[in-house]
PyMOL CGO cylinders between C-alpha atoms (Angstrom):
from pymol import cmd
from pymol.cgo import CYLINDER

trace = [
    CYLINDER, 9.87, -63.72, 4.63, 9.12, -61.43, 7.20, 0.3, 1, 1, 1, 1, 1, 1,
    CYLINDER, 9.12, -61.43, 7.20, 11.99, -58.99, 8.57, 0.3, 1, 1, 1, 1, 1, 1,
    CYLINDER, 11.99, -58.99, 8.57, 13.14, -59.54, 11.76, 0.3, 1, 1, 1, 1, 1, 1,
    CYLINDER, 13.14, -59.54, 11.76, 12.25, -58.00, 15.30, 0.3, 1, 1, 1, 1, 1, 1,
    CYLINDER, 12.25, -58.00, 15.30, 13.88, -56.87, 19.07, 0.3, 1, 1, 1, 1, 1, 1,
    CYLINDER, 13.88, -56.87, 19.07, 11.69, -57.43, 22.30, 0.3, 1, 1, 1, 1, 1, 1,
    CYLINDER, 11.69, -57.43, 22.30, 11.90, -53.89, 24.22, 0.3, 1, 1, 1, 1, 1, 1,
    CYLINDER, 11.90, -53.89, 24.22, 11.08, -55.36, 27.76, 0.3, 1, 1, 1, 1, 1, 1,
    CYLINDER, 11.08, -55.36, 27.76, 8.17, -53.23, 29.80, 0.3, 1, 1, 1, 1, 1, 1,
    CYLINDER, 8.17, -53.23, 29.80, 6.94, -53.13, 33.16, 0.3, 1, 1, 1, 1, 1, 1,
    CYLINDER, 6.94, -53.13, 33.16, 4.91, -50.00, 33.33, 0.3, 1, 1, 1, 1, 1, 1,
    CYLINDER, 4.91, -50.00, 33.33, 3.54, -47.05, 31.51, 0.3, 1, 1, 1, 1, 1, 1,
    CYLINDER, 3.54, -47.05, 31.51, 6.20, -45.21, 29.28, 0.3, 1, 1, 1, 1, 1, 1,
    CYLINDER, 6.20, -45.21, 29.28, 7.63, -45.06, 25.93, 0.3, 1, 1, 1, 1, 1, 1,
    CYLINDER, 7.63, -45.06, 25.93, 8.68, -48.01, 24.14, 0.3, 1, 1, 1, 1, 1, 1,
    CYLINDER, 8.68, -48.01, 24.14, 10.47, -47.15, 20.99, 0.3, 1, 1, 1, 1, 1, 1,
    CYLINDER, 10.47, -47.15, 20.99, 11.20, -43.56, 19.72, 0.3, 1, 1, 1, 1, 1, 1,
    CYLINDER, 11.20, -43.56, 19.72, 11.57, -42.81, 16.45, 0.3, 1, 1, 1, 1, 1, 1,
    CYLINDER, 11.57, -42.81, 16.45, 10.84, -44.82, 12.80, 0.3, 1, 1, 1, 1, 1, 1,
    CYLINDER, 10.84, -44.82, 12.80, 9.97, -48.25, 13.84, 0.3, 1, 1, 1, 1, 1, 1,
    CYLINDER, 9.97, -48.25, 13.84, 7.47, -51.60, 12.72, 0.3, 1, 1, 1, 1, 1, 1,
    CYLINDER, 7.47, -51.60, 12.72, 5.54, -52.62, 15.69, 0.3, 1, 1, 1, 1, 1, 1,
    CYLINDER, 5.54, -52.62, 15.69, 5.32, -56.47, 15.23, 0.3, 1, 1, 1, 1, 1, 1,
    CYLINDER, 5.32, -56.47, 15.23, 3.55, -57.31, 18.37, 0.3, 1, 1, 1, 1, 1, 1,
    CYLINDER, 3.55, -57.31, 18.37, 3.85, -58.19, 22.27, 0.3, 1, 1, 1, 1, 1, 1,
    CYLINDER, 3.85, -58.19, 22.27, 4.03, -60.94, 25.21, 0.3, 1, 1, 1, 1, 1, 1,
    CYLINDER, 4.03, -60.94, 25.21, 2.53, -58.95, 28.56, 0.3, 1, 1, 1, 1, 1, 1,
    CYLINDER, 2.53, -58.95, 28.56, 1.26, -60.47, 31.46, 0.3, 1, 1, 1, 1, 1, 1,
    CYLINDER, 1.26, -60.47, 31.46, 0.34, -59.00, 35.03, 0.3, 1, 1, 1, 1, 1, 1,
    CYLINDER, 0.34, -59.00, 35.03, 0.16, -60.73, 38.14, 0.3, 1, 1, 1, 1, 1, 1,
    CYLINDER, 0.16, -60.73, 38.14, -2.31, -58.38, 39.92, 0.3, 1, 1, 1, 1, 1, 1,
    CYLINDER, -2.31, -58.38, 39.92, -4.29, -57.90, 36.49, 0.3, 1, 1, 1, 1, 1, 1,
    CYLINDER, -4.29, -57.90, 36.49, -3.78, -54.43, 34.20, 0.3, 1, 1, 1, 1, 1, 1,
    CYLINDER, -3.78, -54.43, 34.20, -5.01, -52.77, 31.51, 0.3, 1, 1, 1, 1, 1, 1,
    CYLINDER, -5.01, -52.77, 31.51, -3.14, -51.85, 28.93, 0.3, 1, 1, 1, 1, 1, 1,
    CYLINDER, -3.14, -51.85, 28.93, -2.62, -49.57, 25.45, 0.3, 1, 1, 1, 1, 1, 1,
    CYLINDER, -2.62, -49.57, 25.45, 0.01, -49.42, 23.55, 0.3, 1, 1, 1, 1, 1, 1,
    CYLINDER, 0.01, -49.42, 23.55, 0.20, -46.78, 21.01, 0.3, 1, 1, 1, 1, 1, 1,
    CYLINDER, 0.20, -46.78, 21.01, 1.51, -45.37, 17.72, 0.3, 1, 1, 1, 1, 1, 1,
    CYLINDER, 1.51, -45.37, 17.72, 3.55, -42.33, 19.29, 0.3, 1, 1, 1, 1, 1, 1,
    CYLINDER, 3.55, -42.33, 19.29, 5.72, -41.42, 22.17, 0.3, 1, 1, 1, 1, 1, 1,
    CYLINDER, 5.72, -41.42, 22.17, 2.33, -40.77, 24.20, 0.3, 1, 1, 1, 1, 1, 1,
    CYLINDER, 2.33, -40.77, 24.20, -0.77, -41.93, 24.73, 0.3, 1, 1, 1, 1, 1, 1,
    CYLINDER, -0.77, -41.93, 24.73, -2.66, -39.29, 22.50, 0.3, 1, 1, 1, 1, 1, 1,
    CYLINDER, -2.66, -39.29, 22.50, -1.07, -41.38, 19.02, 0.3, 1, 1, 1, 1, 1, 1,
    CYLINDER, -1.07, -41.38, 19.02, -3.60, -43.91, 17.22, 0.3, 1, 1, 1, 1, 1, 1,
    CYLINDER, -3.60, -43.91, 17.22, -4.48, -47.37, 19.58, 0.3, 1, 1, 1, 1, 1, 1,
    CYLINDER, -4.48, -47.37, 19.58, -2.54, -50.52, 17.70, 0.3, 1, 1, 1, 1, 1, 1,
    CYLINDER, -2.54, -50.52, 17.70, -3.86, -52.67, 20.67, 0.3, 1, 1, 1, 1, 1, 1,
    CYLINDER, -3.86, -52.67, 20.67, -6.02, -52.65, 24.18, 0.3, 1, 1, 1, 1, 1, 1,
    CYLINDER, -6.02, -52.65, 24.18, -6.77, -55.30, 26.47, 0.3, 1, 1, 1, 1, 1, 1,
    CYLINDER, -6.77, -55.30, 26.47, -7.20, -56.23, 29.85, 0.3, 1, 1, 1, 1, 1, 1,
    CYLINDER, -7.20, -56.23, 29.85, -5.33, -58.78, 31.89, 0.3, 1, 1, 1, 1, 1, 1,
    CYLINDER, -5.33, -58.78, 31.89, -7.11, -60.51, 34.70, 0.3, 1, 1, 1, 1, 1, 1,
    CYLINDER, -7.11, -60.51, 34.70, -5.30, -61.59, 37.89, 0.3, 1, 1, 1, 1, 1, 1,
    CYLINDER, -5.30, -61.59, 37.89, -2.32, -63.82, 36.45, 0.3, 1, 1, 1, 1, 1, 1,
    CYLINDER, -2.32, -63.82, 36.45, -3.18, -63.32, 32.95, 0.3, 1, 1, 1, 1, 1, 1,
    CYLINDER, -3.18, -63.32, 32.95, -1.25, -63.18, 30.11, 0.3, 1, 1, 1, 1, 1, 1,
    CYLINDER, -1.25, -63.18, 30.11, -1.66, -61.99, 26.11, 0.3, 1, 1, 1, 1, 1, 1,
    CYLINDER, -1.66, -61.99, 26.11, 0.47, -63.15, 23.02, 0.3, 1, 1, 1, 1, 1, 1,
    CYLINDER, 0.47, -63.15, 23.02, -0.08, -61.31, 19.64, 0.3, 1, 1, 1, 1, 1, 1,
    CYLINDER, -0.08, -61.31, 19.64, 2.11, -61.92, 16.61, 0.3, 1, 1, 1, 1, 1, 1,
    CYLINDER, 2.11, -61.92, 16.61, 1.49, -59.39, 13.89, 0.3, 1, 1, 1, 1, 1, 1,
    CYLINDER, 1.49, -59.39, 13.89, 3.81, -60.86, 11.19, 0.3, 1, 1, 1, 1, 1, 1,
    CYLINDER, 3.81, -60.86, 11.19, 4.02, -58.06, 8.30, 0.3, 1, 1, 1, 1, 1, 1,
    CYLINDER, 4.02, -58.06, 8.30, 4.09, -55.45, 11.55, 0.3, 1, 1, 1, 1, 1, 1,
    CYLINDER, 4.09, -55.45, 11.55, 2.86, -51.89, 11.24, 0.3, 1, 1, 1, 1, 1, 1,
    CYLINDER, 2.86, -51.89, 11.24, 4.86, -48.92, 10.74, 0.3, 1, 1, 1, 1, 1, 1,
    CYLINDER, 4.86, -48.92, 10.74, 5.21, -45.92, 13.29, 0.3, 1, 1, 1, 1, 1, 1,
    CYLINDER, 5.21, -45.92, 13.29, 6.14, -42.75, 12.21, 0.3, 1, 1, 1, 1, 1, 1,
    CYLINDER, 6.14, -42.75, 12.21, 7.34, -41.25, 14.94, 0.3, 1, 1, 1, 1, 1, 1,
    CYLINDER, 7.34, -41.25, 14.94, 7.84, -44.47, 17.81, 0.3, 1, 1, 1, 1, 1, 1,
    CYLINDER, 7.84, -44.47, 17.81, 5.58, -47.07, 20.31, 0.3, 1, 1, 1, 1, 1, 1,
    CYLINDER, 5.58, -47.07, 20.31, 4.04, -45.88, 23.44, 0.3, 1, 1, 1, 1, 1, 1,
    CYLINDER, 4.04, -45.88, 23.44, 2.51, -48.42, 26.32, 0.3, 1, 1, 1, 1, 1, 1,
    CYLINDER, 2.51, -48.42, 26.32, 0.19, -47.28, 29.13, 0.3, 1, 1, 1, 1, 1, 1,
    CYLINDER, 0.19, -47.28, 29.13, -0.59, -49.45, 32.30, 0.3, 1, 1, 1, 1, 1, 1,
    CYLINDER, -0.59, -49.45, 32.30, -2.34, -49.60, 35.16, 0.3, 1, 1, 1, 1, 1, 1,
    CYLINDER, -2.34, -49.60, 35.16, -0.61, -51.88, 37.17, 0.3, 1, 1, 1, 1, 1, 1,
    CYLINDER, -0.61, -51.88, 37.17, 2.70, -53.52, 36.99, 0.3, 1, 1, 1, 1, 1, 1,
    CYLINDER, 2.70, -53.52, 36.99, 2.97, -55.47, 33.71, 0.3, 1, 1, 1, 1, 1, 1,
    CYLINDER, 2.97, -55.47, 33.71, 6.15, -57.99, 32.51, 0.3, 1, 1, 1, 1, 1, 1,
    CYLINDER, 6.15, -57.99, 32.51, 7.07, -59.15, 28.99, 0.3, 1, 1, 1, 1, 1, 1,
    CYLINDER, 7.07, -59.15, 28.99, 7.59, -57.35, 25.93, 0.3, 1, 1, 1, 1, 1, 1,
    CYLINDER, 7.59, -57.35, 25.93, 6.99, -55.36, 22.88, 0.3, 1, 1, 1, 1, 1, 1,
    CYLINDER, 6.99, -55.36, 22.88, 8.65, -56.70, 19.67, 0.3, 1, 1, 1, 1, 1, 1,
    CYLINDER, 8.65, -56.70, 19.67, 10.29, -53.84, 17.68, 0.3, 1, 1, 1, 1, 1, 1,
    CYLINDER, 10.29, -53.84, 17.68, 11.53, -54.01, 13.79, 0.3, 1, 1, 1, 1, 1, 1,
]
cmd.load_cgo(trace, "trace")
């Protein structure tokens, strides 16, 4: 069974989670369209765990059910206004 995770709501570009911590995934969607990194770190110079790009009303879903650890936290970077979440064991 797989542990349990929080969402972290996001809107922009900043730091998610800082500190130990199992990325397990996101909901993020964009009504003007944005694209966006989210990283292993507490900037955006850590290693990529995902990148995509929302169109105009889009919307992404990723489960990542046995997560993936982060040393030292979870960065996101955007360039336009986002909404959802990053789930955070």
């Amino acid at each position: 069974m797989t542990a349990q995770s929080s969402p972290v709501s996001v809107a922009a570009t900043g730091t998610v989670q800082t500190g130990s911590c199992t990325y397990r995934g996101f909901s993020i969607g964009s009504t003007a369209g944005a694209a966006v990194v989210i990283y292993d770190g507490t900037s955006a110079a850590g290693t990529i765990l995902a990148s995509f790009t929302l169109a105009a009303a889009g919307f992404q879903h990723v489960d990542i059910a046995d997560g993936t650890r982060c040393a030292t936290g979870i960065h996101l970077t955007a360039t336009a206004a986002i909404q959802g979440h990053v789930r955070v064991g």
